[in-house]
ZAMI-87643 format. One record per residue (C-alpha): z, y, x; residue in three letters. Coordinates in steps of 0.05 Angstrom, whole numbers, padded with zeros to 5 digits, always signed. Layout:
ZYXAla
...
This chain:
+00278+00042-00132Unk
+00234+00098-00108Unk
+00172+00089-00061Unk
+00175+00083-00002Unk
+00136+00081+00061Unk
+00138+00018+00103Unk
+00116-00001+00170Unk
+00088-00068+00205Unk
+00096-00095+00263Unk
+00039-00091+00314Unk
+00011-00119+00374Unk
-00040-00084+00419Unk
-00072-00089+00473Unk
-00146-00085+00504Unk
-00174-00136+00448Unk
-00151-00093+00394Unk
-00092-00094+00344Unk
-00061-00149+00304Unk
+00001-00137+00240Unk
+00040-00186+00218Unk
+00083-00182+00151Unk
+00132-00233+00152Unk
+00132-00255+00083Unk
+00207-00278+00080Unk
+00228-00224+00125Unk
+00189-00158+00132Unk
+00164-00149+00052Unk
+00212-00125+00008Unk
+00186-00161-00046Unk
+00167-00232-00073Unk
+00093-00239-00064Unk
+00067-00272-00116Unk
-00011-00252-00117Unk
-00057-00211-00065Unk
-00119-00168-00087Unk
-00156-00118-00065Unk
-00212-00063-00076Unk
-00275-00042-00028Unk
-00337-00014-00039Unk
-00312+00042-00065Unk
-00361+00110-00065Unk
-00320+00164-00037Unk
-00302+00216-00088Unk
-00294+00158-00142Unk
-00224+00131-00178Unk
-00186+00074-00193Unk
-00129+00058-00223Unk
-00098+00109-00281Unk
-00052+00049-00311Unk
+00013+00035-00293Unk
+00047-00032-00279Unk
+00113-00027-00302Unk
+00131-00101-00288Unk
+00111-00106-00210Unk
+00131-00081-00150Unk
+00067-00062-00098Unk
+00049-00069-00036Unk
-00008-00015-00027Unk
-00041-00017+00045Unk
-00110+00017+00076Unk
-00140-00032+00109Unk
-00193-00001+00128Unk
-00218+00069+00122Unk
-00167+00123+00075Unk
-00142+00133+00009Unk
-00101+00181-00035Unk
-00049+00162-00093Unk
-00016+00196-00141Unk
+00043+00167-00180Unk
+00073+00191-00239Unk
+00149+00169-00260Unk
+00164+00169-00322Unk
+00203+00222-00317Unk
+00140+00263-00304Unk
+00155+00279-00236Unk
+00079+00266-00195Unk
+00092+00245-00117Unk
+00018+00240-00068Unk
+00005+00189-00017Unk
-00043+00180+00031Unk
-00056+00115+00070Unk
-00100+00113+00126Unk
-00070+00064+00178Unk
-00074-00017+00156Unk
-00003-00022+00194Unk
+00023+00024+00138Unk
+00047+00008+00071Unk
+00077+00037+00010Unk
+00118+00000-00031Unk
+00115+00011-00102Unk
+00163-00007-00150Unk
């Protein structure tokens, strides 16, 4: 499985947006766990480990971030989420 770029369904209208992830439906994974990072000082990095037993869900929710991944074949592919109603799923 490669990454890939996923999208959530969303509802707006003049109070704002709200997007739903069907759990049983719209993820292509079992969720098992959420975290997440904030506070971060722009300019500063995360990460550098790999999970190689997981499957990710990675999703801005708010403000922007890069990612690199590296297969293990080497090859690098960039990211960059900046929209909470956009994932990428990696395996």
């Amino acid at each position: 499985m490669s990454p890939e770029e996923i999208t959530f369904s969303t509802v707006s209208d003049v109070r704002g947006c709200l997007s739903v992830a069907d759990i049983s439906e719209d993820l292509p994974i079992e969720v098992v766990r959420f975290y997440w990072v904030w506070g971060i000082p722009e300019g500063a990095e995360r990460g550098g480990h790999a999970h190689r037993e997981q499957t990710e869900i990675l999703v801005a929710m708010a403000g922007a971030f890069s990612i690199r991944l590296t297969g293990r074949d080497g090859a690098v592919l960039d990211y960059r989420l900046e929209r909470p109603d956009r994932g990428l799923v990696v395996p």
